[in-house]
N, C-alpha and C positions, 0 to 999 in steps of 0.2 A: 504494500500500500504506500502512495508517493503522496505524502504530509502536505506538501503544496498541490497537489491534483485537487483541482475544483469545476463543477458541474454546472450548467448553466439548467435552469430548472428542466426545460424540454428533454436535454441530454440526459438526464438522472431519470426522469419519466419512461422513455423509450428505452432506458438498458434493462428495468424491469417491467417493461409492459404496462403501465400505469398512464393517466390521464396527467398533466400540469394542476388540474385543480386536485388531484388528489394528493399531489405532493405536497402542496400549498393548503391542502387540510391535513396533511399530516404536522407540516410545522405547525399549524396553529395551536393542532394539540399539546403541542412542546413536543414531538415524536421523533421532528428533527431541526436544526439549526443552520440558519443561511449566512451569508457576511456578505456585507457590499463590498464591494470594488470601486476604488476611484478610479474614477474616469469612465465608467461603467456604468450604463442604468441596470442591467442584470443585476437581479439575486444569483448569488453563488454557492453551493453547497460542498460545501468540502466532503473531500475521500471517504473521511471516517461516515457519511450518511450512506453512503453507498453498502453498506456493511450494517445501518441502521436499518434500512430501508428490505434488504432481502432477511433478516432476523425478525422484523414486520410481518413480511407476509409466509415464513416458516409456521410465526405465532398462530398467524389468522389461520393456516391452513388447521392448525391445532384446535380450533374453536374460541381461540382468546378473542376477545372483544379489544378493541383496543383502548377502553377505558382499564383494562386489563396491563393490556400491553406500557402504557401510558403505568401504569401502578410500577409494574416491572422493570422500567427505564430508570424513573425516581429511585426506586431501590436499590437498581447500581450503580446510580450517583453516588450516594448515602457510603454503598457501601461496598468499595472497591476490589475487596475479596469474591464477589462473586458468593459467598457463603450462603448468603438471607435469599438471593435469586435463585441460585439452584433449589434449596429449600423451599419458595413460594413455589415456585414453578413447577417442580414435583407434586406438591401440595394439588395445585389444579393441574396437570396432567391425570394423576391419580383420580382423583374425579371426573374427570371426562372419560378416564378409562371406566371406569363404573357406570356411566350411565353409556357406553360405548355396548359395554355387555348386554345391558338391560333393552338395548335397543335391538339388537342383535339377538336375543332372545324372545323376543317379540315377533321379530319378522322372522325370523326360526321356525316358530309357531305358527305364523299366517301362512307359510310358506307350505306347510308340512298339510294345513289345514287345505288349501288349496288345492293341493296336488291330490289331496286324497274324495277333490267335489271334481275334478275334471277326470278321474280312475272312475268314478261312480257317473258321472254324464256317460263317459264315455260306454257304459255299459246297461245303462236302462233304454229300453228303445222309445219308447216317450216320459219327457220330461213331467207331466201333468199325472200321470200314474204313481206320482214316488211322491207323499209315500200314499200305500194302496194295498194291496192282496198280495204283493211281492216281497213286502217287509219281511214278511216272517221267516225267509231264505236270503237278505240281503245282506251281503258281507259285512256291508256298515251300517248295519240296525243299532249296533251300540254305542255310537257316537254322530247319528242322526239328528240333527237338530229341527227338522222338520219332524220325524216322526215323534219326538218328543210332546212336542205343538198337541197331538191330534191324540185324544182319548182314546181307550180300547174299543167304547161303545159308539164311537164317531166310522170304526170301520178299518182301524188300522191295523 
């Protein structure tokens, strides 16, 4: 990284894919830091954002907010070791791992639930018959949620 390397806002936008207003909303958040230049109407962003800016969108990919991110930067201000960052940061990683599972487990379940309505379409020859006179030989009579629906004395 070249100490004196500085970005003109566009150039820092296009090396990571990003708009000029988004980079101009990232400083505003304090997320990064520009310097004028004399003789220059350009804002300028030195090297070190360049390195702000792809840790940005590493976070976001994470699910950080960047009122988040924005917490996390403060913090290695504060505190140079890196110590309290790793530690927050593990803290919500660790949480997002969990509710990662849980989602995951969810759609696990819709998936499985799915698979086992399009085995069963694919084998009653009309839809409107099920459930009916065939339940009582239907592989998935036991986790039928239509046949549940319908009382014994309704005919099912």
């Amino acid at each position: 990284m070249d100490p004196e390397r500085s970005y003109k806002i566009g150039e820092l936008a296009r090396m990571f894919g990003l708009t000029a207003r988004t980079v101009r909303f990232y400083e505003e958040l304090g997320l990064l830091e520009s310097e004028s230049r004399e003789g220059s109407a350009h804002r300028r962003y030195p090297e070190r954002n360049a390195v702000r800016v792809r840790r940005i969108q590493q976070l976001k990919d994470y699910g950080l907010t960047l009122a988040e991110i924005r917490e996390l930067f403060d913090l290695a201000a504060r505190d140079r070791s890196g110590e309290s960052v790793r530690k927050s940061l593990s803290e919500k990683y660790r949480s997002r791992l969990e509710e990662a599972r849980k989602k995951r487990d969810a759609l696990d379940s819709y998936i499985e639930d799915l698979s086992w309505h399009v085995e069963q379409l694919e084998r009653v020859p009309d839809f409107f018959e099920c459930p009916g006179a065939s339940c009582a030989t239907c592989l998935w009579a036991e986790r039928c949620d239509v046949r549940l629906l319908v009382s014994p004395k309704d005919g099912a």
